[in-house]
C-alpha atoms as an extended CHARMM CRD file, in Angstrom:
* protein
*
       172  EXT
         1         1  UNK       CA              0.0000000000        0.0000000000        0.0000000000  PROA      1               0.0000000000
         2         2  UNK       CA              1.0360000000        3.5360000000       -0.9080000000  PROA      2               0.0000000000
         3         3  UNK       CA              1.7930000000        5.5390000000        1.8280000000  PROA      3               0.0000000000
         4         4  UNK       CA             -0.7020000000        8.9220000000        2.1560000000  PROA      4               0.0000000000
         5         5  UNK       CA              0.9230000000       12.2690000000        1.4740000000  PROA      5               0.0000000000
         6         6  UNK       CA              1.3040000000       14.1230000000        4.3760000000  PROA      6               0.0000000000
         7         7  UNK       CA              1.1970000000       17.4420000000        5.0490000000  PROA      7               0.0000000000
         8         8  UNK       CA              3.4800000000       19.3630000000        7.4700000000  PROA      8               0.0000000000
         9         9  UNK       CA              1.7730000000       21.4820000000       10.0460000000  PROA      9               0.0000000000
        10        10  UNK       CA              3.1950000000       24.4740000000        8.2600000000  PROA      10              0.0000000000
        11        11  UNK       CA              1.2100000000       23.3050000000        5.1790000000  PROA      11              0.0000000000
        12        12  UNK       CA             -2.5430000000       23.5330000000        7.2780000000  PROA      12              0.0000000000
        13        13  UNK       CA             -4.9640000000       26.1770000000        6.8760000000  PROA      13              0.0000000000
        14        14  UNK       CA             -3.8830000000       28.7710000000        9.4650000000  PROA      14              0.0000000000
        15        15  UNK       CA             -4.5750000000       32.5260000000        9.5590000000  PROA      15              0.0000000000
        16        16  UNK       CA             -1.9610000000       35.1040000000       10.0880000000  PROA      16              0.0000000000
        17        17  UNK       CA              0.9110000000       32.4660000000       11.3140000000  PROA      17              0.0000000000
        18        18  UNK       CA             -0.9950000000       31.4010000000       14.2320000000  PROA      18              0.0000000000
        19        19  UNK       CA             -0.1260000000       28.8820000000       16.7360000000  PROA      19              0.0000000000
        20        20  UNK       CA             -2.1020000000       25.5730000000       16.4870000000  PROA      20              0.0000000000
        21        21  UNK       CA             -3.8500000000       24.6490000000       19.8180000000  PROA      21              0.0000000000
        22        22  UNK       CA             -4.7040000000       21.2800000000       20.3490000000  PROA      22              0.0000000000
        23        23  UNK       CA             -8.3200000000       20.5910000000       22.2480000000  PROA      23              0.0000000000
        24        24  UNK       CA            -10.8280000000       17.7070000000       21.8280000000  PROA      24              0.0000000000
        25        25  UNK       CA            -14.2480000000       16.9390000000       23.0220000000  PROA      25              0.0000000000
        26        26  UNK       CA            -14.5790000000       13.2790000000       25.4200000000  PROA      26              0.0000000000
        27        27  UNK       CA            -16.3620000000       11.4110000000       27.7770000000  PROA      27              0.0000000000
        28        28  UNK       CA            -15.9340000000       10.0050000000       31.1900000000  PROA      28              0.0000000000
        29        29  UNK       CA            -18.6320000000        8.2300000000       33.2010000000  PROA      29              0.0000000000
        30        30  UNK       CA            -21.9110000000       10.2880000000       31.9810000000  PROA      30              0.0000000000
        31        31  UNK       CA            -19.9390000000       13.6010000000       31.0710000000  PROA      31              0.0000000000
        32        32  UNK       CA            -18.3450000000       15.3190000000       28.1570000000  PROA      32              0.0000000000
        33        33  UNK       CA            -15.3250000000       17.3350000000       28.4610000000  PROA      33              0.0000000000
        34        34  UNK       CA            -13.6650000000       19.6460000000       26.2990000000  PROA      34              0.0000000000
        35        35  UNK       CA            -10.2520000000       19.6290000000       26.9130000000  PROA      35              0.0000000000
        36        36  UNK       CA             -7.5510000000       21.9410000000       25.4430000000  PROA      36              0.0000000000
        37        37  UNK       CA             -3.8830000000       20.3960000000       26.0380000000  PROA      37              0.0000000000
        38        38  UNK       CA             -1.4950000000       22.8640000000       26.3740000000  PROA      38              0.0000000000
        39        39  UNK       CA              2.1890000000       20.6350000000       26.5590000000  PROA      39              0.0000000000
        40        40  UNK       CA              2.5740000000       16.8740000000       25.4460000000  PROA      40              0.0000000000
        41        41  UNK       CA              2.6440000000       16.6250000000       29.3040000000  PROA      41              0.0000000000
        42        42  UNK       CA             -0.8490000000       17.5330000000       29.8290000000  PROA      42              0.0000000000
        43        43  UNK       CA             -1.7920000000       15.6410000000       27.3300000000  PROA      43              0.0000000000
        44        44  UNK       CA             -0.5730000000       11.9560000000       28.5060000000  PROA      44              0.0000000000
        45        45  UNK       CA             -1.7310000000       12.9500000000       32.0450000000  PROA      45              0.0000000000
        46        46  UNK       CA             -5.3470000000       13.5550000000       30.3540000000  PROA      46              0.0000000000
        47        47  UNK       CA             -5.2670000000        9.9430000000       28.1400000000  PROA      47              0.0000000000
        48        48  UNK       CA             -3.9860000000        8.5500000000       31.2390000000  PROA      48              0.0000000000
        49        49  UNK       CA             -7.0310000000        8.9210000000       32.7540000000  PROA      49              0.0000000000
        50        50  UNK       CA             -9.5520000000        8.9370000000       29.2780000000  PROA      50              0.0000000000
        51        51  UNK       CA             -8.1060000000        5.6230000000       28.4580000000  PROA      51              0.0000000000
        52        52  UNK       CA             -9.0950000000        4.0350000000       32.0050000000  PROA      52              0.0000000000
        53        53  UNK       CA            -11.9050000000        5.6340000000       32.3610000000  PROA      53              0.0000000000
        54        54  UNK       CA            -13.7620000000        6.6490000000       28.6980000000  PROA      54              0.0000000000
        55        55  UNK       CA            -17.5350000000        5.7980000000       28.0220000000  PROA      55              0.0000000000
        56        56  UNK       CA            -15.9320000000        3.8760000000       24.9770000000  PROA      56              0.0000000000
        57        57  UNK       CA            -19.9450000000        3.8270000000       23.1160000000  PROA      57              0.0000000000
        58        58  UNK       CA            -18.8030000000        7.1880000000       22.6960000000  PROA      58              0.0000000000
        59        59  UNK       CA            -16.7950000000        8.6090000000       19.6080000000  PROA      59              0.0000000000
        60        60  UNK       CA            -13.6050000000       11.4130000000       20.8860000000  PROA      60              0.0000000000
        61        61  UNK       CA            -13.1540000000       14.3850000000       18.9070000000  PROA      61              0.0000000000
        62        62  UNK       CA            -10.4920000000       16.0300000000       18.4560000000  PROA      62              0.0000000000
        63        63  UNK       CA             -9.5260000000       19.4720000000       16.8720000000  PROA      63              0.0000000000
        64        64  UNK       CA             -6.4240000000       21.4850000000       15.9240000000  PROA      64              0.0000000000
        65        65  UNK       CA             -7.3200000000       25.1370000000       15.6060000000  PROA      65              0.0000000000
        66        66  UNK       CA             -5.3250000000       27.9840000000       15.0690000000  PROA      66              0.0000000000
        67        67  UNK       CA             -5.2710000000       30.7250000000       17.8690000000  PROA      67              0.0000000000
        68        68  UNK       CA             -8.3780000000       32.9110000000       18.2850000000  PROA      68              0.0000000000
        69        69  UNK       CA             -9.6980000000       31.6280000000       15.4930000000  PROA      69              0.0000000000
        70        70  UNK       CA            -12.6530000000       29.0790000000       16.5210000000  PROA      70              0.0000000000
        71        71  UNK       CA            -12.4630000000       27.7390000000       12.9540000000  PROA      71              0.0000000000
        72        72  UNK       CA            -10.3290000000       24.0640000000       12.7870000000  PROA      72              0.0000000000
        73        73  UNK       CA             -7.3720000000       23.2340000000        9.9480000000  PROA      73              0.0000000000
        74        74  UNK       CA             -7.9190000000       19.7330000000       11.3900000000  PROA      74              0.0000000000
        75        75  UNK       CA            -10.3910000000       17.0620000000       12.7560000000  PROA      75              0.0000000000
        76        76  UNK       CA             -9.5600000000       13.6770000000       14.4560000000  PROA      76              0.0000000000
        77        77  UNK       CA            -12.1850000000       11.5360000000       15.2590000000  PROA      77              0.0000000000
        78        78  UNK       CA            -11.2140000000        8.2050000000       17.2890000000  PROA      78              0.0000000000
        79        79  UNK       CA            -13.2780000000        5.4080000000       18.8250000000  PROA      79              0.0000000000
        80        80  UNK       CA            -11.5080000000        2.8580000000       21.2340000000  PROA      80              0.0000000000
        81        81  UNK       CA            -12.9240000000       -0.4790000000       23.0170000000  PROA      81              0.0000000000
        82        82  UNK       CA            -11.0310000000       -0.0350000000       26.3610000000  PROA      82              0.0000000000
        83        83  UNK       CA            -12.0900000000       -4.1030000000       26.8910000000  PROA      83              0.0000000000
        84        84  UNK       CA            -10.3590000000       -5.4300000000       23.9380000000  PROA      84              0.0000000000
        85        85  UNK       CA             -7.6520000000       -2.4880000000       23.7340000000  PROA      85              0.0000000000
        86        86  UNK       CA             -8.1140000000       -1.4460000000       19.7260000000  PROA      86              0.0000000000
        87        87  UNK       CA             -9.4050000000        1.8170000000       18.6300000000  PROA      87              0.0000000000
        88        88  UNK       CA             -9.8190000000        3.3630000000       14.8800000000  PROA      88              0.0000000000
        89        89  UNK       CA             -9.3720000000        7.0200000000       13.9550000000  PROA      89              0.0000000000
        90        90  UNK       CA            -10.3610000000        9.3040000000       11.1910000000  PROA      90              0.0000000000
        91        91  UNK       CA             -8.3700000000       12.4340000000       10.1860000000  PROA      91              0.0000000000
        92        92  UNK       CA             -9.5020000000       14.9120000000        7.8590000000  PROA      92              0.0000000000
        93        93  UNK       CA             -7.4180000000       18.3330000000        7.7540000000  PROA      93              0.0000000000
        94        94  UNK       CA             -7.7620000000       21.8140000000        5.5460000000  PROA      94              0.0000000000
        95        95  UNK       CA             -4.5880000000       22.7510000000        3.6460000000  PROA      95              0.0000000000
        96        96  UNK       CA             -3.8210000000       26.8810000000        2.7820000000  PROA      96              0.0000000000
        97        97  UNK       CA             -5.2420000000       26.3170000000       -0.5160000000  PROA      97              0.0000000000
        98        98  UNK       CA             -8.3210000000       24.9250000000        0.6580000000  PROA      98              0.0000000000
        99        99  UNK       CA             -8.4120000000       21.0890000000       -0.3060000000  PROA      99              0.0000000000
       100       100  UNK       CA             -9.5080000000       18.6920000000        2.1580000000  PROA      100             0.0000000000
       101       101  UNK       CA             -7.2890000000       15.7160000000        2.7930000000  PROA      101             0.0000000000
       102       102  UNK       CA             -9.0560000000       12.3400000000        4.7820000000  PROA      102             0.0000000000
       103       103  UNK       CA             -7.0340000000        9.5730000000        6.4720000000  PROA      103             0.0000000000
       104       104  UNK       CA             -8.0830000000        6.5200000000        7.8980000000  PROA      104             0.0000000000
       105       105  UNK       CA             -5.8920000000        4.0690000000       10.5390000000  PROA      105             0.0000000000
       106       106  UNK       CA             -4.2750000000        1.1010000000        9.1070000000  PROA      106             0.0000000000
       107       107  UNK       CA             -3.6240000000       -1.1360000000       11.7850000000  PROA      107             0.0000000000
       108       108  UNK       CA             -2.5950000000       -5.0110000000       12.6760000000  PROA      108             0.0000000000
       109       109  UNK       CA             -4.9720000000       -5.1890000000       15.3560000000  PROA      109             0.0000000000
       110       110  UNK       CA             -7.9780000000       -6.2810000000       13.0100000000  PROA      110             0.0000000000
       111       111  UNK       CA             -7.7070000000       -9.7570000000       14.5060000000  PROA      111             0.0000000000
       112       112  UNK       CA             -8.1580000000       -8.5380000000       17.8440000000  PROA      112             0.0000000000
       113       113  UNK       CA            -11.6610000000       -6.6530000000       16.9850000000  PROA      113             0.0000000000
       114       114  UNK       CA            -13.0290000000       -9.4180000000       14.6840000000  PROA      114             0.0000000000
       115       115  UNK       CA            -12.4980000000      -11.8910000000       16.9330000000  PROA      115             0.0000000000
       116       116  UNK       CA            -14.5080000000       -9.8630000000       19.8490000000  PROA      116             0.0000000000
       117       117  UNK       CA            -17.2670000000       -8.5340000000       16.8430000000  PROA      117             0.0000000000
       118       118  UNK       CA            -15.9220000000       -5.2360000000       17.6280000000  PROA      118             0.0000000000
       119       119  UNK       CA            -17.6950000000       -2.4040000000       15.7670000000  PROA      119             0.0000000000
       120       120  UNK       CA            -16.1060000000        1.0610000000       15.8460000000  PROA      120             0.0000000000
       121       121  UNK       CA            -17.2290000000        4.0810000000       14.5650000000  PROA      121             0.0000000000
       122       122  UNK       CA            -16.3040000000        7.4890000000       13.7450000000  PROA      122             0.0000000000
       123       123  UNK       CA            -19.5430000000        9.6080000000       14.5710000000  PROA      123             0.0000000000
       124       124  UNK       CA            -21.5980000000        8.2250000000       17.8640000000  PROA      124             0.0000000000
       125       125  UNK       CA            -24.5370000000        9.1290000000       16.3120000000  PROA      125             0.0000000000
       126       126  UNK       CA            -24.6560000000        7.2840000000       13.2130000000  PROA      126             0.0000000000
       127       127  UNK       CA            -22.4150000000        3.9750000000       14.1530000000  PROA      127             0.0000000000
       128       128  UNK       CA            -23.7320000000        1.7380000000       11.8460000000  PROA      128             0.0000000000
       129       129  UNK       CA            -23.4630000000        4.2470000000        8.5550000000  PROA      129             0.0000000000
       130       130  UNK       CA            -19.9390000000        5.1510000000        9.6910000000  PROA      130             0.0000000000
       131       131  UNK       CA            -18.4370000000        1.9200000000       11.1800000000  PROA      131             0.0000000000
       132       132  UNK       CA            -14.8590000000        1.5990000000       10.4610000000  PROA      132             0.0000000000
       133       133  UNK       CA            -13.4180000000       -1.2620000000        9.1290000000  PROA      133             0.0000000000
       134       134  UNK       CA            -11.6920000000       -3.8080000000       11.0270000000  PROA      134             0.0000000000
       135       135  UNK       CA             -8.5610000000       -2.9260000000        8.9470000000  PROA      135             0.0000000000
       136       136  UNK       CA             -7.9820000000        0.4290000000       10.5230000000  PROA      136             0.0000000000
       137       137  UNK       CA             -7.9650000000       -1.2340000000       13.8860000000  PROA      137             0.0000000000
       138       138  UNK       CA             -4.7540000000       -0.0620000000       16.0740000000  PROA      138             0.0000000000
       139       139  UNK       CA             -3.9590000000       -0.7550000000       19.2740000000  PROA      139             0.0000000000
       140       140  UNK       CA             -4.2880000000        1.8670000000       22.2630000000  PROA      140             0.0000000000
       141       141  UNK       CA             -0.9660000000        2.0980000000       23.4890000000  PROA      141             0.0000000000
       142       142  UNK       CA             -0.5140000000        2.9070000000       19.2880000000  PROA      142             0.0000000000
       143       143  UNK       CA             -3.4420000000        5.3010000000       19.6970000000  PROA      143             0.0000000000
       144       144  UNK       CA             -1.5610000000        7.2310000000       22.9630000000  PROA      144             0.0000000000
       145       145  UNK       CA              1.3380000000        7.3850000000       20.7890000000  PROA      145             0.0000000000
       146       146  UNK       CA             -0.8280000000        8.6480000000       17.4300000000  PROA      146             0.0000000000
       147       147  UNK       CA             -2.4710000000       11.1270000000       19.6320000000  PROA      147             0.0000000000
       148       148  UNK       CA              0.5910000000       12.9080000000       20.8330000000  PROA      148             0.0000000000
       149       149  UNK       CA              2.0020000000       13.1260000000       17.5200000000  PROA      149             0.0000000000
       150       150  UNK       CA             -1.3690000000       14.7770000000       16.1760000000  PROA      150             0.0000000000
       151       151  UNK       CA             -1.3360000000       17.6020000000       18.8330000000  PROA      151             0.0000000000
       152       152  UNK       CA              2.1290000000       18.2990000000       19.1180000000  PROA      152             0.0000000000
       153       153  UNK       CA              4.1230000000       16.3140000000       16.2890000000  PROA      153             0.0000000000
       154       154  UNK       CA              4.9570000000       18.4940000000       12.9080000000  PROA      154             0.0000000000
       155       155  UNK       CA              3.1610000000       15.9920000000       10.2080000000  PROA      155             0.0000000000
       156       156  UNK       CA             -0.5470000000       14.7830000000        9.4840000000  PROA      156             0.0000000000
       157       157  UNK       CA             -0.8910000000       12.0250000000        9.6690000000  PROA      157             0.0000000000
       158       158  UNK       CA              1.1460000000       11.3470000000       12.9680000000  PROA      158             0.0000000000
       159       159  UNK       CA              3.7230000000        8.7840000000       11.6820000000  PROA      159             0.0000000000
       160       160  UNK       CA              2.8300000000        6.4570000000       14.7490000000  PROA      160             0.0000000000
       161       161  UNK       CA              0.7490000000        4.7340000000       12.9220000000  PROA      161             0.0000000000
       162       162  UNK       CA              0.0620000000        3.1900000000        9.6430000000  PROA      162             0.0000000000
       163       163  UNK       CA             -2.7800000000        5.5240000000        7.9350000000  PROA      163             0.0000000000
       164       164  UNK       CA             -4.6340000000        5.1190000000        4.4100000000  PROA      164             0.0000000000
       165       165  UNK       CA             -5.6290000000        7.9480000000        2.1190000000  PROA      165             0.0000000000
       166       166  UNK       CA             -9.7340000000        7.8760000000        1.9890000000  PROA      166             0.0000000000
       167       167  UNK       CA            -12.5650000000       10.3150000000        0.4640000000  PROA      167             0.0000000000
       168       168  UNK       CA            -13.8910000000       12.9050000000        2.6000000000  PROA      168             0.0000000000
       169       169  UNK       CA            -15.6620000000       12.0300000000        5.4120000000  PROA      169             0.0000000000
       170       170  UNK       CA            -18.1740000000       14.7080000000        5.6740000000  PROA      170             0.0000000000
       171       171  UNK       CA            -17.6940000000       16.4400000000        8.6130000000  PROA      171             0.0000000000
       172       172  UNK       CA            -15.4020000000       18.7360000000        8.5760000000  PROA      172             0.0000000000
């Protein structure tokens, strides 16, 4: 398999040279938090207690938006099963000239998922019309690893991970 072009973070859409902050949207045990994670630090403090802790029927999302802005260069959308320890992720980011570029995981944990009939999704709402295939299963330790890389790392896709080019998902 080809490997997806990647863009560098100086490559996203981003206003006026702004800094990129990295925040995301998740849920723990009946609430959702938005989260903004200001060093890689924070960050593996936070997944330390997401990935013990998640309401894994629910999908995390995940946004990299320039400074002031409101407006995202790039979505992330992950689902894990903290039981059988895969997850799947979905990453679709703006570049300055406007195109839209979609990535998918490509993992070797497919075995893992199929075995358990593990469905994972990339919008909570509609999980059956949005189920990802087994084939972008990961692990989680892969996923804490992916997920620094995303907010702090200087390429999308975070090199982590294995990741396949797909069309747009439709929610960016």
């Amino acid at each position: 398999m080809a490997e997806p072009d990647a863009l560098h973070r100086t490559e996203l859409a981003v206003t006026g040279g702004r800094r990129l902050e990295a925040s995301g949207v998740f849920h723990l045990r009946g609430a959702a938090y938005t989260v903004t994670f200001e060093t890689p630090a924070g960050l593996a403090t936070f997944l330390g207690l997401y990935l013990a802790e998640a309401d894994d029927t629910k999908v995390a999302r995940c946004h990299l938006t320039p400074q002031g802005t409101g407006l995202p260069a790039a979505n992330l959308r992950f689902h894990l099963n903290r039981a059988h320890q895969v997850a799947a992720a979905v990453l679709i980011a703006m570049d300055a000239d406007g195109r839209s570029h979609s990535w998918m995981t490509h993992g070797a944990a497919a075995s893992i998922g199929s075995a358990a009939n593990v469905v994972l999704a990339h919008d909570t709402w509609h999980p059956l019309e949005t189920a990802l295939p087994p084939e972008s299963f990961i692990t989680v330790d892969q996923l804490r690893t992916m997920l620094a890389q995303w907010a702090f790392g200087e390429t999308l896709p975070p090199p982590a991970v294995a990741w396949r080019s797909v069309r747009d998902v439709g929610w960016f």
